[in-house]
MILUMDREN-363176 format. One record per residue (C-alpha): residue number from 0; x, y, z. Coordinates in steps of 0.25 Angstrom, whole numbers. Layout:
N
<pos->NUM; east->X; north->Y; up->Z>
...
***
This chain:
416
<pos->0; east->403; north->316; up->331>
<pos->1; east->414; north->314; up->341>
<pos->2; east->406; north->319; up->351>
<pos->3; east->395; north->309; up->348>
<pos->4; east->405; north->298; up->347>
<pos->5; east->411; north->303; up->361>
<pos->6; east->396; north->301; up->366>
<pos->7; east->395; north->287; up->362>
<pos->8; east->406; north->282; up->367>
<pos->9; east->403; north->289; up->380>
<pos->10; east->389; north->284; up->380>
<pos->11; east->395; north->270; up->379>
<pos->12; east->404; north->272; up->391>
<pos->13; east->393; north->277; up->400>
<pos->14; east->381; north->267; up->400>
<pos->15; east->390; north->257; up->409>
<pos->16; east->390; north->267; up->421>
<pos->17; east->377; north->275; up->418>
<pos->18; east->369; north->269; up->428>
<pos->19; east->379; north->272; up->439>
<pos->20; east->380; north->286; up->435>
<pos->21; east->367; north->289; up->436>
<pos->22; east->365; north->283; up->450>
<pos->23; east->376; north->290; up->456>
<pos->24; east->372; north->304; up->451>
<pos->25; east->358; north->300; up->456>
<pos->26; east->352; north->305; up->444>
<pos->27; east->336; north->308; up->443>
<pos->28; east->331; north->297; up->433>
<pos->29; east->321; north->303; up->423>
<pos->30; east->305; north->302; up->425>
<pos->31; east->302; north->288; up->421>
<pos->32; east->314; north->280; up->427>
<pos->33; east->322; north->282; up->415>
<pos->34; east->338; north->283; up->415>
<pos->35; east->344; north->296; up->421>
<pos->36; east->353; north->303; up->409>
<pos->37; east->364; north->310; up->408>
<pos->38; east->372; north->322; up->400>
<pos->39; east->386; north->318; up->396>
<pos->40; east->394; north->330; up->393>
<pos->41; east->406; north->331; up->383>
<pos->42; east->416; north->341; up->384>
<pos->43; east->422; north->341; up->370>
<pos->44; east->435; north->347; up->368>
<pos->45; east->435; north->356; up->377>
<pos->46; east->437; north->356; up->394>
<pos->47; east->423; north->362; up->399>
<pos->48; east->421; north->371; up->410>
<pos->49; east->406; north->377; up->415>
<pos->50; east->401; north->374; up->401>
<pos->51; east->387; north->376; up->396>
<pos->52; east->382; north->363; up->390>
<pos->53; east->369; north->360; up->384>
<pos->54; east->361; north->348; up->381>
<pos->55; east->348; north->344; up->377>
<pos->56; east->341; north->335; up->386>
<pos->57; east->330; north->324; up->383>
<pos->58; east->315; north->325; up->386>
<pos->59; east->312; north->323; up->400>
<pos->60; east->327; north->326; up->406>
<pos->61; east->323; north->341; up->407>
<pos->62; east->320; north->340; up->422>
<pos->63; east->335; north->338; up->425>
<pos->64; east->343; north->351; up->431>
<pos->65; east->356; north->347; up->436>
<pos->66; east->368; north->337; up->429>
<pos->67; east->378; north->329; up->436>
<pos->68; east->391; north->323; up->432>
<pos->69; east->399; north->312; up->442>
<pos->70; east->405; north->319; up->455>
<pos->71; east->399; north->333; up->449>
<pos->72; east->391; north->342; up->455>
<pos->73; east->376; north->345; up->449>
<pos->74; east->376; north->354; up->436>
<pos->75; east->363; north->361; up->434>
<pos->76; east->356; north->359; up->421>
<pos->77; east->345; north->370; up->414>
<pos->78; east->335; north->362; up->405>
<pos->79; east->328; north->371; up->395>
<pos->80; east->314; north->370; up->389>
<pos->81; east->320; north->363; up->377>
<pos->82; east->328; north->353; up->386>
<pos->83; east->341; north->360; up->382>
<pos->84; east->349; north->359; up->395>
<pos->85; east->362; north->366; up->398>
<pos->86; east->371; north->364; up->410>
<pos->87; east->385; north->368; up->415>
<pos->88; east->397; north->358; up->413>
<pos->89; east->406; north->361; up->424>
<pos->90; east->419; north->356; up->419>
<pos->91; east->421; north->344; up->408>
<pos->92; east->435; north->341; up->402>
<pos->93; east->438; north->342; up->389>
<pos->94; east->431; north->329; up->382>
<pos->95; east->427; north->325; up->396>
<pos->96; east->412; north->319; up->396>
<pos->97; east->402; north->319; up->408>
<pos->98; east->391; north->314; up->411>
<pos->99; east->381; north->322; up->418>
<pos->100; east->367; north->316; up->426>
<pos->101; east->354; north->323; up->425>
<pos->102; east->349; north->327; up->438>
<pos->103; east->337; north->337; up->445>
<pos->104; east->344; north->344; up->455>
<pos->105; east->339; north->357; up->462>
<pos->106; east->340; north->370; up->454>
<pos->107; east->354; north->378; up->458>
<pos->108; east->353; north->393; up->461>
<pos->109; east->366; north->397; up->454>
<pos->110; east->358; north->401; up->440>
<pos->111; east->358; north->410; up->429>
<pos->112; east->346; north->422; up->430>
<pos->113; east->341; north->429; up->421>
<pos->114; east->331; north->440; up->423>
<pos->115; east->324; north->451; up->417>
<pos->116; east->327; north->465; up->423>
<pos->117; east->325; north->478; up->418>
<pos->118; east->323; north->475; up->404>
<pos->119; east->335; north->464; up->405>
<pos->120; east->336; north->450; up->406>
<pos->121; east->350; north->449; up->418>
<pos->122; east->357; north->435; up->418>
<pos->123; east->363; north->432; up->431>
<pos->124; east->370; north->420; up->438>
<pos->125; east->365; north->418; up->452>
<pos->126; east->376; north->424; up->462>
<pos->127; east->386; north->429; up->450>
<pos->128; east->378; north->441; up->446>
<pos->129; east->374; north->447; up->431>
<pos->130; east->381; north->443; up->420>
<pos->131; east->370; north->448; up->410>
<pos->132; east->359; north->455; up->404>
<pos->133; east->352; north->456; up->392>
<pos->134; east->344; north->469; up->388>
<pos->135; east->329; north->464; up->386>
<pos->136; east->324; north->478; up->384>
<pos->137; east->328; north->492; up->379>
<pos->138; east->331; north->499; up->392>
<pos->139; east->336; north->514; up->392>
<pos->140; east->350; north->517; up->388>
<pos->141; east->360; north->518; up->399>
<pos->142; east->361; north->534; up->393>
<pos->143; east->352; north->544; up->391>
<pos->144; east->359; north->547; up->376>
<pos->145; east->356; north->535; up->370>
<pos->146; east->347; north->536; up->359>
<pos->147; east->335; north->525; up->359>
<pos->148; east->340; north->519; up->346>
<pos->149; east->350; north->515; up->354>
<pos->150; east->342; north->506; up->365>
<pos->151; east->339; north->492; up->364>
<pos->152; east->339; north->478; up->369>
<pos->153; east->343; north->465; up->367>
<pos->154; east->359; north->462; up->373>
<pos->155; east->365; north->459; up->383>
<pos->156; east->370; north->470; up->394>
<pos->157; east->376; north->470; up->404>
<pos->158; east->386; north->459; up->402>
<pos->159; east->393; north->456; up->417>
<pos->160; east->405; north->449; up->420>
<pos->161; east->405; north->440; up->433>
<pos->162; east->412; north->453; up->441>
<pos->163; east->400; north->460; up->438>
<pos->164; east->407; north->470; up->429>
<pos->165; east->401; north->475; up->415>
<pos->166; east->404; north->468; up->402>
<pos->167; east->396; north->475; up->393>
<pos->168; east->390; north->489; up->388>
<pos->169; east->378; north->495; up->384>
<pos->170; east->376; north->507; up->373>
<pos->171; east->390; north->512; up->375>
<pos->172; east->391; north->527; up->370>
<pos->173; east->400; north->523; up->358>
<pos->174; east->392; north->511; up->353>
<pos->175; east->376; north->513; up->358>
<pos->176; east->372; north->501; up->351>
<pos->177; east->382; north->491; up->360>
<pos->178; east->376; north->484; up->370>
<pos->179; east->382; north->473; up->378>
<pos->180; east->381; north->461; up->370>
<pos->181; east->374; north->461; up->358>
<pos->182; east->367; north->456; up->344>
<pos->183; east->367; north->464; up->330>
<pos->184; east->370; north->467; up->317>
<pos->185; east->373; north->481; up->312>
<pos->186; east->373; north->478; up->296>
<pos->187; east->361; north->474; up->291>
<pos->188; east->352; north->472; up->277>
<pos->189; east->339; north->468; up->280>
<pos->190; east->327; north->470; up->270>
<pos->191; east->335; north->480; up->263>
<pos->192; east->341; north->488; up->275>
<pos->193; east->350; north->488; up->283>
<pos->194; east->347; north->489; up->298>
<pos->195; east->360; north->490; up->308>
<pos->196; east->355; north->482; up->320>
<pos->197; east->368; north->484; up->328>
<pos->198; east->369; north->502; up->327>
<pos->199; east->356; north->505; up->332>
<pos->200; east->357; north->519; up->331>
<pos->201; east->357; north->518; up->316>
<pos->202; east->342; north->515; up->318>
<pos->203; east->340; north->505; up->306>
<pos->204; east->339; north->493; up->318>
<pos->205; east->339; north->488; up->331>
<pos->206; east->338; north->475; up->339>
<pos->207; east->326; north->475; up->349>
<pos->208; east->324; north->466; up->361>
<pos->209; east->311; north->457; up->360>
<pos->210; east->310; north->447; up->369>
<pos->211; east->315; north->439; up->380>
<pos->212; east->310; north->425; up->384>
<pos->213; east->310; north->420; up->397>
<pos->214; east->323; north->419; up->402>
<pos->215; east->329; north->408; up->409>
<pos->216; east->338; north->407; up->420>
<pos->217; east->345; north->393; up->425>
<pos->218; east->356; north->386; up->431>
<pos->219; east->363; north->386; up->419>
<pos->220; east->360; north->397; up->412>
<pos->221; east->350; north->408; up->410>
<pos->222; east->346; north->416; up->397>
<pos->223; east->335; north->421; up->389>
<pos->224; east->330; north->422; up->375>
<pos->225; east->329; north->435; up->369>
<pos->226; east->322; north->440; up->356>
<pos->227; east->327; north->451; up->347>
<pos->228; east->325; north->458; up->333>
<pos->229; east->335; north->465; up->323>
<pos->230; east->325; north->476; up->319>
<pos->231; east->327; north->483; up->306>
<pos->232; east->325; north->500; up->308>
<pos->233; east->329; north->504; up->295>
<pos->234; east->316; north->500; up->287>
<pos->235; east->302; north->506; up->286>
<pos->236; east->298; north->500; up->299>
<pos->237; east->304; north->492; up->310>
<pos->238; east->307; north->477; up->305>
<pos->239; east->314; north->465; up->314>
<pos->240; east->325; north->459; up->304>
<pos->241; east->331; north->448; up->313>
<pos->242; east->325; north->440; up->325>
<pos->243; east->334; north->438; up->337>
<pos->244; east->336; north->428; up->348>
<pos->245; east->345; north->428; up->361>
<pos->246; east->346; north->418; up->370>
<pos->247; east->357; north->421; up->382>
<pos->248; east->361; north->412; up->391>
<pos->249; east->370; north->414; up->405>
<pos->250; east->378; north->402; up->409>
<pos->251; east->381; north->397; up->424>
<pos->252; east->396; north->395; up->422>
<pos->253; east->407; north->402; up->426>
<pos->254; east->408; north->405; up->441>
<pos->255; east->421; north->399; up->442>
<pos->256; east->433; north->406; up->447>
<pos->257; east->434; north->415; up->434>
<pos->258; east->418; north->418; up->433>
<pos->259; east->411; north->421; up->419>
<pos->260; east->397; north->425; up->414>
<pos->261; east->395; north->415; up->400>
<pos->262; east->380; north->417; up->393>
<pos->263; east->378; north->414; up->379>
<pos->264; east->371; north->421; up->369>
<pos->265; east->363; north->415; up->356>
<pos->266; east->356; north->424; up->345>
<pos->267; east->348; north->419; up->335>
<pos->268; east->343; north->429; up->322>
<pos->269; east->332; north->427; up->313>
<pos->270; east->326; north->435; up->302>
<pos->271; east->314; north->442; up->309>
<pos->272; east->307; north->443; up->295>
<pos->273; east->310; north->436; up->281>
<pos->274; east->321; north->445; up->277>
<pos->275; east->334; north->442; up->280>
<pos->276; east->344; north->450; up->287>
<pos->277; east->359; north->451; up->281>
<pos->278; east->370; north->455; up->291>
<pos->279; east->379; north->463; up->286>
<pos->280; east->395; north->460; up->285>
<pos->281; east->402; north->471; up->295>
<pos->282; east->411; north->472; up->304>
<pos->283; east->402; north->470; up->317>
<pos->284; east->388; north->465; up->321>
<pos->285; east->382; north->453; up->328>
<pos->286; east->387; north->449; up->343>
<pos->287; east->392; north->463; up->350>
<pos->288; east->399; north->464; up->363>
<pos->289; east->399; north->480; up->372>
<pos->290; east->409; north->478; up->382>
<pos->291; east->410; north->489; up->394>
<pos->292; east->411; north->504; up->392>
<pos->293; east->421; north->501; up->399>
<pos->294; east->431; north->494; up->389>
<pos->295; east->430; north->506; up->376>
<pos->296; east->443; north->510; up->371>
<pos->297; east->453; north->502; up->365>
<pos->298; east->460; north->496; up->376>
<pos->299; east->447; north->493; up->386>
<pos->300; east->443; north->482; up->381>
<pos->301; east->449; north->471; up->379>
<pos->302; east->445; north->459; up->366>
<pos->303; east->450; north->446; up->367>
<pos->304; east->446; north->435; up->354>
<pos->305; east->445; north->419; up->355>
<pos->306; east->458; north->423; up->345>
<pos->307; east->466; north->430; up->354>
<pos->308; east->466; north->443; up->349>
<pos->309; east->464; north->455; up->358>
<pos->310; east->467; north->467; up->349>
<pos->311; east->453; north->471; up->347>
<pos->312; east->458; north->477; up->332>
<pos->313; east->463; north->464; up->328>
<pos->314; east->452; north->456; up->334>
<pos->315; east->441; north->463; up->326>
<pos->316; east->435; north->455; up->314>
<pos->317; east->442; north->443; up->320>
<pos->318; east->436; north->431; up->323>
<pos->319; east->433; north->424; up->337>
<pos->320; east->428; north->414; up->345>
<pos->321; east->426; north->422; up->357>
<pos->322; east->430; north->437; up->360>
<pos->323; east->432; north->446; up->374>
<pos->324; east->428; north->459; up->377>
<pos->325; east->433; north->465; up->391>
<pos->326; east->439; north->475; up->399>
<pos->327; east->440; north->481; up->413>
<pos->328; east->429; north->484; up->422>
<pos->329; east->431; north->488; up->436>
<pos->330; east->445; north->485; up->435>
<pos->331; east->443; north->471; up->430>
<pos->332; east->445; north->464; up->417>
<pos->333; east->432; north->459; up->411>
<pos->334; east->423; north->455; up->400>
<pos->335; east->416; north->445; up->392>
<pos->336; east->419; north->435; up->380>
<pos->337; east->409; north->432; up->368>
<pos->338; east->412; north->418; up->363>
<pos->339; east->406; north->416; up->346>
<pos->340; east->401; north->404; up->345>
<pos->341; east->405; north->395; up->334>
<pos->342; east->393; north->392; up->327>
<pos->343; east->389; north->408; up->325>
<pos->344; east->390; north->413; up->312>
<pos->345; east->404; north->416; up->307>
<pos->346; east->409; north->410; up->319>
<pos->347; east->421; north->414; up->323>
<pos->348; east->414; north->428; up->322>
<pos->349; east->422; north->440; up->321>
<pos->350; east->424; north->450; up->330>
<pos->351; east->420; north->463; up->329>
<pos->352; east->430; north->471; up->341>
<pos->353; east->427; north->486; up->342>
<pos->354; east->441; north->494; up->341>
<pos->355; east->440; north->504; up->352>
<pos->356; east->426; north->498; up->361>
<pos->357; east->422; north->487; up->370>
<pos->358; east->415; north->480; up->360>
<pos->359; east->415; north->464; up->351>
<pos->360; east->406; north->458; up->342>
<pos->361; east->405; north->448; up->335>
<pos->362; east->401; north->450; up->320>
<pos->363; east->402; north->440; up->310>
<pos->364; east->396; north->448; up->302>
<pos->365; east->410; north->453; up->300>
<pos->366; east->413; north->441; up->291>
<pos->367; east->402; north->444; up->281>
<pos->368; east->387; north->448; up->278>
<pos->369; east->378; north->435; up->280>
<pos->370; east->361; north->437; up->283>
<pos->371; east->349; north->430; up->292>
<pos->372; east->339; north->425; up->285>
<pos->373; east->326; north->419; up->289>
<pos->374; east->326; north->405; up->295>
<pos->375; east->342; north->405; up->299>
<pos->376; east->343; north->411; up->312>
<pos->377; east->357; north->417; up->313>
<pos->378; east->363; north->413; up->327>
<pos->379; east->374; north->417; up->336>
<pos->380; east->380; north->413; up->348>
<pos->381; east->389; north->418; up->358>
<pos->382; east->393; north->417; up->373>
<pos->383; east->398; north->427; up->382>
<pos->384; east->408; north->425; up->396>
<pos->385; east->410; north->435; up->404>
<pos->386; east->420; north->437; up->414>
<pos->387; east->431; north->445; up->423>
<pos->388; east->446; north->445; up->420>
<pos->389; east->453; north->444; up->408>
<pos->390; east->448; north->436; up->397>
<pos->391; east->455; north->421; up->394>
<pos->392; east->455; north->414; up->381>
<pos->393; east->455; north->401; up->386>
<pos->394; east->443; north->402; up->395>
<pos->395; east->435; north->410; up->383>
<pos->396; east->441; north->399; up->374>
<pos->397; east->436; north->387; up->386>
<pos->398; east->422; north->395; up->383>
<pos->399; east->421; north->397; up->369>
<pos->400; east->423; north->381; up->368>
<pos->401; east->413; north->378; up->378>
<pos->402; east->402; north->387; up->369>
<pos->403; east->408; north->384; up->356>
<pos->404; east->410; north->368; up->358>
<pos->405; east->401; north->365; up->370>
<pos->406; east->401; north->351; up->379>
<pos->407; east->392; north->341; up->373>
<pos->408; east->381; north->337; up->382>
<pos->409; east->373; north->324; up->378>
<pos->410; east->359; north->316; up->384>
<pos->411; east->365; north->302; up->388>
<pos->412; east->354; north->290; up->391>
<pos->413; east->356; north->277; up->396>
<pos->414; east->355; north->266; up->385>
<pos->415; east->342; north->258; up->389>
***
């Protein structure tokens, strides 16, 4: 509501001067000869900085690729299929507003890749490197003592930081089924059985790797859908239990002076038949993070929560906004941050922090068994920054806000 309000009376302050905005940012007009339009952009309560943005644009307006505020450079603007159009607020004050003009402008080379290699689909921003890739397809262990139960697809690995150094890690020896970053439940009833989707070795389920649509790469971001299913092994025959979707996406931001990597994740779950799935209350499950070989012992890695606490034994079973994971590679400090999203289920999810090993998860099965049933897909979402040095609260806090309470971006028309 108070963000309406704000919109009114700013929409009544601008028609005055409307018409001389738009001349001097020479705006395109739209086919036909109709009125140019423009984005305002409200920052909220919070100061803004490289913030993803989305808005939804009119029929017809899909054409645009670049935004422009007064005495500001060009911003690109990536306009999907269904005219959902994200873009990258540079800077905006704390309850500043701005408006933006829509304009065509040539497409800029600095964009987010994604292509298949090898069985992977690798995320890349042009001159900075890899920052991701997701497994697309069971490819052979990285040791010849890894049982074939063990295999499969469907994560994200290797994880980079700016530097180039590893985050994460893949079939460890004291935990084969970790890997990277990852979805699944280990306690179970489905259909009268109770199939582990998270220990595969147990053999009662697994989570196979379907499909991958066509990518898309951008000057904004650039990401991919991916198809999965919760397969139950402990009946008389294989049967799919829950239908999974992830969509992945790799923002342009953070090539300041202090670079990041920042791609969000989204999953979606559905019952792949009419029987629901009921997940179990234990004490992990859901969103699990690998850090680096590297980082096993008690004192390797290092945990930092949205709460402050970095004693791993106390900050298990708490509850956070966002958590670190980190340690030293190649003589340098590094890691990455997984921030919750506040409309997940049991948000603020507990944690679950592994005593001895480089490992998080979020599991909000922790507070309590709850099912998936037919026609309410369960869905959850997170977003991951990466970067070098020590990790800060106040920037992983500047982050979570932007995620949590985003800018709100809205269509304005001339009156006619």
């Amino acid at each position: 509501m108070a963000h309406q309000l704000a919109m009114r009376k700013f929409r009544s302050l601008l028609w005055p001067w409307l018409g001389g905005l738009a001349v001097g940012l020479s705006l395109q007009p739209a086919s036909g000869g109709e009125a140019a339009f423009f984005v305002a952009v409200s920052a909220g309560d919070y100061d803004r900085r490289d913030t993803p943005v989305r808005v939804s644009l009119p029929n017809g307006w899909r054409h645009f690729t670049a935004m422009q505020a007064p005495g500001e450079p060009l911003v690109p603007l990536q306009v999907a299929d269904d005219g959902q159009s994200w873009f990258i607020v540079p800077k905006l004050a704390k309850r500043e507003t701005k408006l933006y003009g829509l304009k065509v402008a040539g497409s800029p080379t600095n964009r987010v890749e994604v292509k298949r290699q090898s069985g992977e689909l690798v995320l890349s921003i042009g001159g900075r490197g890899q920052a991701l890739a997701y497994r697309a397809e069971k490819l052979a262990p990285p040791r010849t003592d890894i049982k074939p139960i063990f295999t499969r697809a469907g994560y994200l690995h290797p994880i980079f930081s700016p530097s180039g150094r590893l985050i994460t890690d893949d079939y460890p020896a004291n935990h084969l089924h970790h890997h990277g970053l990852w979805f699944a439940w280990p306690q179970t009833h489905f259909e009268g059985r109770a199939p582990n989707f998270w220990e595969m070795g147990a053999g009662t389920g697994t989570v196979e790797a379907k499909q991958v649509a066509e990518p898309v790469s951008g000057p904004v971001w650039g990401g991919f859908l991916a198809y999965h299913q919760f397969v139950d092994l402990s009946g008389p025959a294989p049967k799919p239990a829950l239908a999974e979707t992830w969509e992945v996406r790799l923002h342009n931001v953070g090539a300041g002076a202090r670079p990041y990597y920042l791609f969000d994740l989204a999953s979606a779950q559905t019952c792949a038949s009419l029987s629901p799935v009921e997940i179990l209350q234990y004490r992990y499950g859901g969103l699990g993070v690998r850090g680096n070989w590297l980082w096993n012992g008690k004192d390797k890695a290092l945990f930092l929560t949205s709460e402050g606490e970095t004693d791993r034994v106390k900050g298990n079973e708490s509850r956070a906004r966002w958590c670190y994971l980190g340690g030293v590679v190649d003589g340098q400090q590094t890691g990455l941050g997984v921030l919750c999203h506040p409309d997940n289920y049991n948000a603020p999810q507990p944690l679950r922090l592994h005593p001895e090993e480089p490992f998080f998860g979020y599991a909000p099965c922790q507070l309590g068994s709850f099912s998936i049933v037919p026609g309410r897909p369960y869905t959850s979402r997170y977003r991951v920054v990466v970067f070098d040095g020590a990790p800060e609260r106040v920037e992983l806090d500047r982050l979570w806000n932007d995620y949590a309470h985003p800018p709100k971006a809205d269509v304005v028309m001339p009156a006619k």
